[in-house]
C-alpha positions in Angstrom: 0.0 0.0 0.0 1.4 3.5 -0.7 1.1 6.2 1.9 -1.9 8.1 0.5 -3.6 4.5 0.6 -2.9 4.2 4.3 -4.2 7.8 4.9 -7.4 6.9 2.9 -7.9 3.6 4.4 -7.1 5.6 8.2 -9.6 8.2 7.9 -12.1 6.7 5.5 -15.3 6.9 8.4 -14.0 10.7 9.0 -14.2 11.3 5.0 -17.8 9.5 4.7 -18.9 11.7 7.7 -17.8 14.7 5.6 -19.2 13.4 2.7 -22.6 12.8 3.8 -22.5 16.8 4.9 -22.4 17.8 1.7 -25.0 15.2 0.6 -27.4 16.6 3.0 -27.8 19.9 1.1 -30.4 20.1 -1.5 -28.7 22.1 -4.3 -31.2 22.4 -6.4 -29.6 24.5 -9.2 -32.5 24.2 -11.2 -35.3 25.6 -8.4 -34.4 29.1 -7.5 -36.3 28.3 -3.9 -32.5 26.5 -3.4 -30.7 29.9 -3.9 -29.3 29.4 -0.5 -28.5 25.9 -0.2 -26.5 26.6 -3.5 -25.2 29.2 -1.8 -24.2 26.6 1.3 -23.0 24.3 -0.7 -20.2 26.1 -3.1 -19.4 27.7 0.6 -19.0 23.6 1.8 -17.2 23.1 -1.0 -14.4 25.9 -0.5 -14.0 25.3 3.0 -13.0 21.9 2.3 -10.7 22.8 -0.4 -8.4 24.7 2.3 -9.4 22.3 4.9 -7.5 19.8 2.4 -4.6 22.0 1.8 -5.3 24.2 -1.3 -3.5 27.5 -1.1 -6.7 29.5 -2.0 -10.3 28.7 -2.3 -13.3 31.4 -3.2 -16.9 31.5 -3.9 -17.2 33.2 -6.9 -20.3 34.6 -7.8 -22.1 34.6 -11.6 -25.5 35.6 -13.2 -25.8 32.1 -12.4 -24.7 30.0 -9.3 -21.9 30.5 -7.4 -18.8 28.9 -8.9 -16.2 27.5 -6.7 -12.4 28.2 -7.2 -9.2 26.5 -5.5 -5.8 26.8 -6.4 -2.8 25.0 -4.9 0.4 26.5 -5.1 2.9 24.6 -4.0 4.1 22.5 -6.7 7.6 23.1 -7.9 8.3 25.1 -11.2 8.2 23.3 -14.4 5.8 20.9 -13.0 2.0 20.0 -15.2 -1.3 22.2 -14.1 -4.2 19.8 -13.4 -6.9 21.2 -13.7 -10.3 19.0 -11.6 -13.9 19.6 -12.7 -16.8 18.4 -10.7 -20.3 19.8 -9.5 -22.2 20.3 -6.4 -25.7 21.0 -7.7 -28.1 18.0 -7.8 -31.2 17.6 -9.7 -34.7 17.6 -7.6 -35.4 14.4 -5.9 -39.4 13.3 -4.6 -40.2 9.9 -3.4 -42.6 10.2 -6.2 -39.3 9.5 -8.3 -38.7 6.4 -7.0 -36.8 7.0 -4.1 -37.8 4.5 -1.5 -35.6 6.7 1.3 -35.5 10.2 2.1 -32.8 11.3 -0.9 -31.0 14.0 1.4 -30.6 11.4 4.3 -27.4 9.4 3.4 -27.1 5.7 4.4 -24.8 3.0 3.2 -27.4 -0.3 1.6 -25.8 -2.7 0.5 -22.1 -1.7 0.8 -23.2 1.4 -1.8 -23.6 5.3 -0.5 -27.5 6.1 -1.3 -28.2 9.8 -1.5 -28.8 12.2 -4.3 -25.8 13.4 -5.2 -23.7 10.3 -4.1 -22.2 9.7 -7.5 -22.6 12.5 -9.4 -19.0 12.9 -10.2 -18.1 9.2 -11.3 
């Protein structure tokens, strides 16, 4: 196993408990009754980024939703730019749908994260 394995592996119930914060926010990007929890999330979103270790992280705001950027600095000169792409909003989710749980209650079934939200970013 390589370090960041280990670390992983270490702190994986911590991470999950983190995750399923996030999960619990119904960003709705599409129902502008969610302005806030868009709002909360993007804000969720930065603070983890320097929680995590990014040099910078801001809520930027847009005739749209808010936009979240992080920048890490550290990396020696000469050294590839990565850039990471992923998104906080979720689409509306009613038991009508097919949910058979509440969608913004996280819960492992069957060894599988169940939320809206959960794998989004796959």
């Amino acid at each position: 196993m390589t370090e960041a394995h280990d670390h992983a592996r270490a702190n994986a119930q911590k991470f999950q408990h983190e995750l399923f914060d996030l999960l619990r926010i119904p960003s709705f990007s599409t129902d502008p009754t969610h302005k806030d929890d868009m709002q909360l999330a993007a804000q969720w979103v930065a603070d983890n980024l320097i929680h995590r270790g990014l040099t910078s992280a801001q809520v930027m705001k847009t005739e749209g939703h808010p936009v979240v950027f992080g920048e890490w600095s550290g990396a020696p000169a000469g050294v590839p730019t990565v850039l990471v792409y992923g998104h906080y909003d979720v689409q509306p989710a009613k038991m009508i749908d097919g949910w058979s749980r509440d969608p913004f209650a996280p819960a492992i079934v069957n060894d599988m994260i169940m939320a809206r939200g959960a794998s989004d970013n796959n």
